[in-house]
C-alpha positions as CSV (number, residue, x, y, z in Angstrom):
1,X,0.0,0.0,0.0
2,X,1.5,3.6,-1.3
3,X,1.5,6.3,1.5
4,X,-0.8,9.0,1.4
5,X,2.1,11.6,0.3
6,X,2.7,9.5,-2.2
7,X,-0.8,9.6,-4.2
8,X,-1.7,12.0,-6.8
9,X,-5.2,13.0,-7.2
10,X,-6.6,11.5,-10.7
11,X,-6.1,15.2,-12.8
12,X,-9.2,14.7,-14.6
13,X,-11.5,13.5,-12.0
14,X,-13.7,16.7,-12.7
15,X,-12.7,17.3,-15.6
16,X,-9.7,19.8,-15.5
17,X,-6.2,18.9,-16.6
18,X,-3.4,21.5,-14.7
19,X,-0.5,22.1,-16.1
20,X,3.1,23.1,-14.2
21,X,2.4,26.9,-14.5
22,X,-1.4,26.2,-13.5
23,X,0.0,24.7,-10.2
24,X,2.7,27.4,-9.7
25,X,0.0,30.1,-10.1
26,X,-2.1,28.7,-7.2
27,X,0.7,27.8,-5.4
28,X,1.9,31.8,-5.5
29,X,-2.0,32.8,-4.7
30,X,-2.3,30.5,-1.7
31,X,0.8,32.1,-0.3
32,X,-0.6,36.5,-1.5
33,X,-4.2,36.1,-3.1
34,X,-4.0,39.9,-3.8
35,X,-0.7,39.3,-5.8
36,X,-1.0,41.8,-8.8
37,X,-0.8,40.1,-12.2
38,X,2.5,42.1,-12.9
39,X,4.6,40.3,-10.3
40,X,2.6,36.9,-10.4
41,X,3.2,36.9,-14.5
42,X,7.1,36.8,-13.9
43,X,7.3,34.3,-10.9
44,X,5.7,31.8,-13.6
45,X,7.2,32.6,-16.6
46,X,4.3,34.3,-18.4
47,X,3.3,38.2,-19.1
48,X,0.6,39.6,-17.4
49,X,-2.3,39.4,-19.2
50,X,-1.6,36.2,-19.7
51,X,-1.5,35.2,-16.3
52,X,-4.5,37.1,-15.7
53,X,-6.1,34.9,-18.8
54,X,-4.8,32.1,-16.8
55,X,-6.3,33.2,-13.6
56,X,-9.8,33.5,-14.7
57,X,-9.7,30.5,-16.1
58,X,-9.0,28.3,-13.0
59,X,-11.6,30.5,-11.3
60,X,-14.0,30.0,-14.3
61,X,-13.3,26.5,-14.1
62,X,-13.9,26.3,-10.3
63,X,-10.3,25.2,-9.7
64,X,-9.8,28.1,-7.3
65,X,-11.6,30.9,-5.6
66,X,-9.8,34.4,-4.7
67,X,-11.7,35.5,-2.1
68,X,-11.2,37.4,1.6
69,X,-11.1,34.9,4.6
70,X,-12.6,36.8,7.8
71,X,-13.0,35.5,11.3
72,X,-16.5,35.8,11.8
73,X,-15.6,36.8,15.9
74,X,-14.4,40.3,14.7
75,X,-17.6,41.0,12.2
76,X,-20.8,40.3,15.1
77,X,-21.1,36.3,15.0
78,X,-20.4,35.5,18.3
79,X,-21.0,31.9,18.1
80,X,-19.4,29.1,15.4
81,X,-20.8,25.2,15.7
82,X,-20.6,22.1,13.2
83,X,-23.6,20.7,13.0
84,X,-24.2,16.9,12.5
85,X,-27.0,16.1,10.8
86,X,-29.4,12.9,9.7
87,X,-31.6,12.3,7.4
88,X,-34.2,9.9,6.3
89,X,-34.6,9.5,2.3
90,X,-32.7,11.4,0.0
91,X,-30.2,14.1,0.8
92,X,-30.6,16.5,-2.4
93,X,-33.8,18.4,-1.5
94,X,-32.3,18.7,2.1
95,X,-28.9,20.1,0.7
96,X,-30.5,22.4,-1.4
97,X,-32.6,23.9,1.1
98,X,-29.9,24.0,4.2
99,X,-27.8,25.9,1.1
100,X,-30.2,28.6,1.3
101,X,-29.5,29.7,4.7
102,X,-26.9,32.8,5.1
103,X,-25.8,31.0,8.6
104,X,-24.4,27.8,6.4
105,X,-21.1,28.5,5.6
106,X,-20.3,24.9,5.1
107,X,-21.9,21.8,3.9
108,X,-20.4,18.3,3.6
109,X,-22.1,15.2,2.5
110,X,-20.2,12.2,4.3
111,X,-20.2,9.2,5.6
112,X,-20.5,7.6,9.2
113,X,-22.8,9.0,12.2
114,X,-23.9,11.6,10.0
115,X,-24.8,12.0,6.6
116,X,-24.3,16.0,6.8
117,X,-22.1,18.0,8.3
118,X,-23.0,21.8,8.6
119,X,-20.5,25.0,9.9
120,X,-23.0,28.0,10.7
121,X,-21.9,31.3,12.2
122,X,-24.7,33.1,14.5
123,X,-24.7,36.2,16.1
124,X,-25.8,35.2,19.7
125,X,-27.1,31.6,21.0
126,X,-30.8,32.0,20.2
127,X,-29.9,32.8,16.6
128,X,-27.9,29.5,16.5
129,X,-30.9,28.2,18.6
130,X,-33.6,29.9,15.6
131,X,-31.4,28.8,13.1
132,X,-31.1,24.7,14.8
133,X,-34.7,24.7,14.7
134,X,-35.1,25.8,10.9
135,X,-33.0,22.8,10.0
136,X,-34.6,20.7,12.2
137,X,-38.3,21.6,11.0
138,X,-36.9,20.4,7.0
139,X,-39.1,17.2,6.4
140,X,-36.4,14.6,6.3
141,X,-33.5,16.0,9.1
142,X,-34.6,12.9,11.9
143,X,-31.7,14.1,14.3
144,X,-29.1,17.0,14.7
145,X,-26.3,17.2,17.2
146,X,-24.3,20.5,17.8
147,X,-20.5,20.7,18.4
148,X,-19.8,24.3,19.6
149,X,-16.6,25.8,18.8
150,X,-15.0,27.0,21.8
151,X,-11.6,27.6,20.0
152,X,-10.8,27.5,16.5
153,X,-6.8,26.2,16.6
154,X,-6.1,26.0,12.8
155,X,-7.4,27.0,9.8
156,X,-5.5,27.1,6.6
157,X,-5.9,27.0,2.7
158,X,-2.6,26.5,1.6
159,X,-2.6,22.8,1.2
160,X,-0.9,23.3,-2.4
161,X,-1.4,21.0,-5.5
162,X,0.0,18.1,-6.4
């Protein structure tokens, strides 16, 4: 059996083949996403509009996002939780609907305990409490258990390309 450092991801699982200077782009955006085109464009070998070309591609293609990464704490949500939640019958129409609400930041279909698990941010315990019941009221959601954050230790995006 290979060791996990050793796999590569299939490249066209979904679709999208990356090249060397696809990889070194994201590689550079994980590290400064606000990296102008002019100084990205000559750390990978291309001009830059064509690293800008390049960039909205991978985001068109849903490769990447370039987007600002807040802690909720500082903007009024006082309170993070994961939510684990079960269902009876098909997930889709839950999905789409628990999609819908601005306190799900987070969804993940898995396997185990749960079939869901959710990340909201609320603003004080009974909005977590409003927004708990909301889920719980969708026709199919038998059974949800809250995990409140008390201290969020890591949180990173750089986990590169391979």
């Amino acid at each position: 059996m290979r060791e996990r450092a050793n796999r590569t991801p299939n490249a066209d699982a979904n679709g999208v083949r990356l090249d060397a200077t696809d990889k070194e782009i994201i590689r550079a955006l994980q590290e400064d996403g606000r990296m102008p085109y002019t100084k990205l464009g000559p750390m990978v070998g291309l001009s830059a509009p064509a690293v800008r070309q390049r960039v909205l591609q991978l985001i068109e293609q849903g490769v990447m996002q370039v987007v600002a990464v807040t802690d909720p704490t500082t903007l009024g949500f006082g309170i993070q939780a994961m939510l684990g939640v079960k269902v009876v019958g098909p997930l889709d129409a839950v999905t789409a609907d628990v999609s819908k609400l601005p306190e799900v930041d987070y969804i993940v279909v898995t396997t185990g305990r749960f079939d869901m698990l959710l990340e909201v941010v609320c603003e004080t315990n009974q909005h977590l409490l409003e927004t708990v019941n909301r889920i719980r009221s969708m026709g199919p959601v038998s059974e949800i258990e809250v995990f409140g954050y008390l201290e969020l230790v890591k949180q990173t995006y750089d986990w590169g390309t391979r």
